[in-house]
C-alpha positions in Angstrom: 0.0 0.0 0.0 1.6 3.6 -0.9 0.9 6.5 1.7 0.9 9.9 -0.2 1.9 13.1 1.5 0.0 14.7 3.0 -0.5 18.3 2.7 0.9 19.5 6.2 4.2 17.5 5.0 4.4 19.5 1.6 3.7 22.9 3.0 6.8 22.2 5.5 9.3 21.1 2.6 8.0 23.8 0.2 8.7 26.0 3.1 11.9 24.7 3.8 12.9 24.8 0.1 12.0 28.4 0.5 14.3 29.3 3.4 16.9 28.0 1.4 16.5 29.7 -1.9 15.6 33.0 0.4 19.4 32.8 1.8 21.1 31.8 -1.2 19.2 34.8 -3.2 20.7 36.7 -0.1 24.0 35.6 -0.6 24.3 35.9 -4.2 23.1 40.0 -4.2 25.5 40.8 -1.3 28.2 39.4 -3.4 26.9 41.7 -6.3 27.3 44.8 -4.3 31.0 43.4 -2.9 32.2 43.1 -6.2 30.7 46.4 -7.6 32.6 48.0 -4.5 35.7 46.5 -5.2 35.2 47.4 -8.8 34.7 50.8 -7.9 38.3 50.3 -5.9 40.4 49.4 -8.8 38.9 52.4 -10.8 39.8 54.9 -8.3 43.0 53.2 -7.7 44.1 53.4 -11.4 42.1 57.0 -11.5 44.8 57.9 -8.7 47.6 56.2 -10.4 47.6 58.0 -13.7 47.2 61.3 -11.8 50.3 60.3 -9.7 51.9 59.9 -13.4 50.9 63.7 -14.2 52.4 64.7 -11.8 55.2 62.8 -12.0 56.2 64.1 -15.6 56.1 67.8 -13.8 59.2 70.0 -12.8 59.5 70.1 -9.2 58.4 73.6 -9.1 55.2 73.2 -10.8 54.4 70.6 -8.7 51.7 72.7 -6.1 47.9 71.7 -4.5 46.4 73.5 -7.4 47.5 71.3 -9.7 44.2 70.1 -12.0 44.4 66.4 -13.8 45.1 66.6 -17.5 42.1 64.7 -18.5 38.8 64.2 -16.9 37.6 60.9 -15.2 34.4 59.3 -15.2 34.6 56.3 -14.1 32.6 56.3 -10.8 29.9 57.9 -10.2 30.5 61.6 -9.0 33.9 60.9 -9.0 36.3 63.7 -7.8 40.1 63.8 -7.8 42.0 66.1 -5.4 45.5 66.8 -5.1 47.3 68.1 -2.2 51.1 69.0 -1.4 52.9 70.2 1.7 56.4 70.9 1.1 58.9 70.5 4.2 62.9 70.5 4.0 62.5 70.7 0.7 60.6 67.3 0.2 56.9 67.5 -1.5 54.2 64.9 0.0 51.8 64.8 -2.5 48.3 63.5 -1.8 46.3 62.4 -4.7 42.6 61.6 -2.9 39.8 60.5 -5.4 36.2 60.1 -3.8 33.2 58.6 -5.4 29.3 57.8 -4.4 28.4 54.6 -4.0 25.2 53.2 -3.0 24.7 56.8 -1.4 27.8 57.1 0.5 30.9 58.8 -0.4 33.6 56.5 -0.5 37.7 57.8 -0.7 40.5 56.2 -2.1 44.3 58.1 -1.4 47.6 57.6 -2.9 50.7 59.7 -1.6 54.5 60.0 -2.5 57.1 62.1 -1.8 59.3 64.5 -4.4 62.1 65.6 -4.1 64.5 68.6 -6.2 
């Protein structure tokens, strides 16, 4: 004789089944936004970088917090790159300092070297 399920015992599983589709679902769009974040890291990393170059190509002299970046980037959302120097013994710190939205906060991302004469 076969005993069917009854429907108390398919509710359960079908909830079950639920649970676990609800948490893998869960899983999977958190690791959407992790990536887009990390995403959005290598872009202002590389943003930073070729700004760093700029700057690197200038005479010591025209090296100064006002500098603006040769080309524009666009690559995050409301993406802005600063530059700052302080000069001390004759050594430049230079601060390149790129910040971005993301999912409605601002997010920063800062490279900094020293020049010297």
């Amino acid at each position: 004789m076969q005993r069917a399920a009854t429907l108390i015992e398919v509710m359960v599983a079908a909830a079950i089944l639920v649970i676990a589709i609800v948490g893998l679902l869960a899983t999977f769009v958190y690791c959407l936004a992790w990536s887009e974040s990390n995403n959005n890291m290598v872009t202002a990393a590389i943003d930073g970088q070729s700004v760093m170059e700029e700057i690197k190509n200038l005479a010591y002299n025209d090296i100064t917090s006002s500098y603006i970046p040769q080309q524009e980037y666009t690559g995050l959302s409301s993406e802005i790159i600063t530059v700052n120097v302080t000069e001390e013994d004759a050594v430049k710190e230079v601060t390149v300092n790129v910040s971005w939205l993301e999912r409605g906060n601002t997010k920063n991302f800062s490279l900094i070297t020293y020049c010297t004469p």
